[in-house]
C-alpha positions as CSV (number, residue, x, y, z in Angstrom):
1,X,89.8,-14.1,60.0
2,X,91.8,-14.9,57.0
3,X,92.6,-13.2,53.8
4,X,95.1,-13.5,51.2
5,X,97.6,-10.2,51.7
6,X,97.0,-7.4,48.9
7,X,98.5,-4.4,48.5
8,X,96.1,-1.7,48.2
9,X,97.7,0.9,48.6
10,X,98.7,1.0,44.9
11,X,95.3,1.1,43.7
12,X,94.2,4.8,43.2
13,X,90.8,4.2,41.4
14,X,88.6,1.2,43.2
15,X,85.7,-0.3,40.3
16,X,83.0,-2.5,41.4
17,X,81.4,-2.6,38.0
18,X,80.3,-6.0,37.1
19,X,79.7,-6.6,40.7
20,X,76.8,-6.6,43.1
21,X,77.3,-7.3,47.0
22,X,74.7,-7.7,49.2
23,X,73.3,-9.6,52.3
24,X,72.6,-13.3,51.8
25,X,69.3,-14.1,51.8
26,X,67.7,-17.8,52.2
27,X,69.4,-21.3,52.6
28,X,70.1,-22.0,48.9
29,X,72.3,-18.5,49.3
30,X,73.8,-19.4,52.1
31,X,75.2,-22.8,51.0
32,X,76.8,-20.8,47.7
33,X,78.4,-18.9,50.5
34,X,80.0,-21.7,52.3
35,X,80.9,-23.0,48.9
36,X,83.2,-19.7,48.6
37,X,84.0,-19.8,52.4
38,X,85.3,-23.2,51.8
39,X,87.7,-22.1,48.7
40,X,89.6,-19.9,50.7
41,X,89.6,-22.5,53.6
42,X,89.6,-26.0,52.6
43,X,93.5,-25.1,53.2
44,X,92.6,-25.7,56.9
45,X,91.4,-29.0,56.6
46,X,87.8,-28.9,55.9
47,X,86.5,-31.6,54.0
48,X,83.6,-30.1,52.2
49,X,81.5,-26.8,52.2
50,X,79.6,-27.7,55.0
51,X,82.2,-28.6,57.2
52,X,83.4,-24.7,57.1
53,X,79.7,-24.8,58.7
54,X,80.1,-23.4,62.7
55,X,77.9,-22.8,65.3
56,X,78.2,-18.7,64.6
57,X,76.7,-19.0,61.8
58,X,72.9,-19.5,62.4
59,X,73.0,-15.8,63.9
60,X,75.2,-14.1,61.5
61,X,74.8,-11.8,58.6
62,X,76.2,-13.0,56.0
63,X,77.6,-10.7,53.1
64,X,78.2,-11.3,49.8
65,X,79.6,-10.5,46.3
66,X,78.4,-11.8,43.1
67,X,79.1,-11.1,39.3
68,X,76.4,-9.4,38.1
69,X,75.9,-11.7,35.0
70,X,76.5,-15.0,36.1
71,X,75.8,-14.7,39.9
72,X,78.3,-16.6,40.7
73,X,79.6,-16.1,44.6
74,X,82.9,-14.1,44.3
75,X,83.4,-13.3,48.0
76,X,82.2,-13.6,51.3
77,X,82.3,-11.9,54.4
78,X,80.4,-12.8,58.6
79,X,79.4,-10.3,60.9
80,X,78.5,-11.4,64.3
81,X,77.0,-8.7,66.6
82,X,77.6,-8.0,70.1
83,X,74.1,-6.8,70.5
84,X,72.6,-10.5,69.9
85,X,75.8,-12.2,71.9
86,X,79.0,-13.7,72.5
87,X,81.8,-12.9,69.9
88,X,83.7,-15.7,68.2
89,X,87.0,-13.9,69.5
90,X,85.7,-14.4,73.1
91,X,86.1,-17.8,72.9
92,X,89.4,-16.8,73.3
93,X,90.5,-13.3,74.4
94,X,88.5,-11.2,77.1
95,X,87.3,-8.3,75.9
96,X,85.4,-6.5,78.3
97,X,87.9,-3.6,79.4
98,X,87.0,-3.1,75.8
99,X,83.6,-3.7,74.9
100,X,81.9,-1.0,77.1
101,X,78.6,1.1,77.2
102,X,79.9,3.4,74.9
103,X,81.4,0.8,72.8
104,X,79.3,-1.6,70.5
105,X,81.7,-3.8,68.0
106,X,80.7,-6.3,65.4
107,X,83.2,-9.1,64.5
108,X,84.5,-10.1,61.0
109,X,85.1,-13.3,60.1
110,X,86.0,-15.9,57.3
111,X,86.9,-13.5,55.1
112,X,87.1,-15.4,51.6
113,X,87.9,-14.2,48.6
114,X,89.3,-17.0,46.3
115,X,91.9,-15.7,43.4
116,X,90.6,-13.3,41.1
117,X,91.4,-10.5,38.8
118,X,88.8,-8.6,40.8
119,X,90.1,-9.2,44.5
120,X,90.6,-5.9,45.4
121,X,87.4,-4.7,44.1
122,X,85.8,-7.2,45.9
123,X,87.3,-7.0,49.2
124,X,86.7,-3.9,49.3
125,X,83.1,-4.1,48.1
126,X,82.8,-6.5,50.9
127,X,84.1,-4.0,53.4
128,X,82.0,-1.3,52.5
129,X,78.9,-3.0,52.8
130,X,79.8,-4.9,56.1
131,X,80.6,-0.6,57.0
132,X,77.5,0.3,56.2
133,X,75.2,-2.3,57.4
134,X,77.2,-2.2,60.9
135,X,77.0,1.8,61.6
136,X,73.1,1.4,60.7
137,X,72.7,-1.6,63.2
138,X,74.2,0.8,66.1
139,X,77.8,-0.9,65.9
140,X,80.8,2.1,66.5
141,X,83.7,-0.8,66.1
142,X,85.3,-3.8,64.5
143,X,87.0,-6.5,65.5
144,X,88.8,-8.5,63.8
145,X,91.8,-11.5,63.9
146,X,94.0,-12.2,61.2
147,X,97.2,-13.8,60.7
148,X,100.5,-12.0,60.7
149,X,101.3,-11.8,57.1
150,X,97.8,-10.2,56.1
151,X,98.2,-7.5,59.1
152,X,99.2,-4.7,56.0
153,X,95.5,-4.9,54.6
154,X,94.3,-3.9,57.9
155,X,96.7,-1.3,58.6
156,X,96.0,0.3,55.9
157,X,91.9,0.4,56.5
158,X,93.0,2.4,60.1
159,X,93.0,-0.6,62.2
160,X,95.3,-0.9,65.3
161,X,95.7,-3.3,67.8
162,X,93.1,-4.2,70.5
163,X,93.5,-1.9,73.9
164,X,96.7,-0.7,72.2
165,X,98.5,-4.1,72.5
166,X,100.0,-7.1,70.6
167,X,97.3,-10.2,71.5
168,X,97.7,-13.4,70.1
169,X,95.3,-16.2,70.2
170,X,95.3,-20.0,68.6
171,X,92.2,-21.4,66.6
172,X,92.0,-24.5,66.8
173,X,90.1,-25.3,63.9
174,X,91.8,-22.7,61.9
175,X,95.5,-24.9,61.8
176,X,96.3,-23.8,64.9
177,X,98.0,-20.5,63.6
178,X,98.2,-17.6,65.7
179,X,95.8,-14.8,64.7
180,X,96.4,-11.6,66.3
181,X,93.1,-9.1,67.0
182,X,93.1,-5.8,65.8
183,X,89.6,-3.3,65.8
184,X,88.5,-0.2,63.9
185,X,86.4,2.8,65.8
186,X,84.0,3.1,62.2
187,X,82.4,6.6,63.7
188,X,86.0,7.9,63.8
189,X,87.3,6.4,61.3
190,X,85.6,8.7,58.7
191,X,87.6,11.5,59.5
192,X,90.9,9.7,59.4
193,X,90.4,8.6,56.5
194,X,89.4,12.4,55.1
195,X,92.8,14.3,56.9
196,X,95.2,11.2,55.7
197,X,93.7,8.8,53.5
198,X,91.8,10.7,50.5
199,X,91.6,7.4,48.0
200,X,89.4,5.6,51.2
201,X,87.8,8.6,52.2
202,X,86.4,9.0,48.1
203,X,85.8,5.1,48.2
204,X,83.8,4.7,51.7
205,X,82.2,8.3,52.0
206,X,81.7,10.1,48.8
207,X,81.4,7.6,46.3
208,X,77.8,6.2,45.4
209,X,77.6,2.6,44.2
210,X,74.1,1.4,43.4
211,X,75.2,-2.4,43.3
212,X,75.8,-2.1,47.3
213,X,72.7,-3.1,48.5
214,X,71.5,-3.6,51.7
215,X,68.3,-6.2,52.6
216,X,67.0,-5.5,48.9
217,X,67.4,-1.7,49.1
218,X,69.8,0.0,47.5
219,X,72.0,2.2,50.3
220,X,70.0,5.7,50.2
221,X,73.8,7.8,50.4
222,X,76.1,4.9,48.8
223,X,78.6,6.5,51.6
224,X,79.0,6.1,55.6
């Protein structure tokens, strides 16, 4: 997973005005989706849109955020669930000390949100519907992998390193950089976030945004 780094932690307000983000729905979606996938990753290579096309994909949700007047495809966000098979990650790191009965992750991945004025909004748009659609499926965690320099945006949303330790893994089709793997308990992490993080606790659990929409419904409580 791969983001550019931003420093949220200077951003006390968080507006999504303007801005819808919802699942992706159909094939002519979906192909705006890899169009923004490939913005942020045509630095690894990839010839064209499709080409950012993998095997993951057919089984995926796929999130998305869109201006609200133009519609164009801002940002975009994958979820693979454990519940319908192997993660992306286990390609490459064993996870099942992890990934027990009581422990039901979902894994995000190509994270792309080309330069804009707006990224922050957006990313964390993104997140918040990827949060909400995941604790309604059953999911209680996330995993994730991202490269070194972007660690700080995940540090800051309560993530920590998988089982406690530093694990590196290479993708291959991602340049071969090393991507380490961090998760996020998202039951807990509601109550972290209300003892020491009050600006994500307002943005994630008290805060109702009616352009976060979920399969064509807007969420009932806007928080998790």
């Amino acid at each position: 997973m791969d983001s550019e780094t931003t420093d949220l932690n200077h951003h006390v307000e968080i507006d999504l005005s303007g801005l819808v983000f919802c699942v992706c729905q159909g094939q002519e979606q979906f192909a705006q989706v890899l169009k923004c996938r490939w913005r942020g990753y045509k630095k690894y290579g990839f010839a064209s849109p499709d080409d950012c096309r993998d095997e993951f994909d057919e089984r995926a949700i796929h999130y998305l955020c869109k201006d609200s007047s133009s519609n164009e495809i801002l940002g975009c966000l994958r979820m693979l669930s454990k519940f319908n098979g192997k993660l992306e990650l286990e390609s490459f790191v064993a996870i099942s000390d992890w990934a027990t009965e009581n422990v039901n992750p979902a894994e995000l991945t190509r994270f792309s949100v080309p330069i804009s004025k707006r990224s922050v909004a957006i990313k964390f748009g993104l997140w918040k519907l990827a949060w909400l659609d995941a604790v309604r499926r059953g999911h209680t965690h996330f995993v994730i992998w991202t490269r070194k320099e972007a660690r700080r945006n995940y540090d800051m949303l309560g993530f920590d390193f998988l089982l406690g330790k530093e694990n590196f893994f290479s993708h291959p089709v991602l340049g071969g950089y090393p991507h380490m793997v961090m998760a996020l308990d998202i039951i807990n992490a509601r109550h972290e976030y209300r003892e020491r993080r009050p600006v994500l606790h307002k943005f994630f659990c008290e805060t109702f945004h009616p352009n976060i929409v979920l399969d064509g419904v807007v969420s009932a409580n806007g928080g998790v």
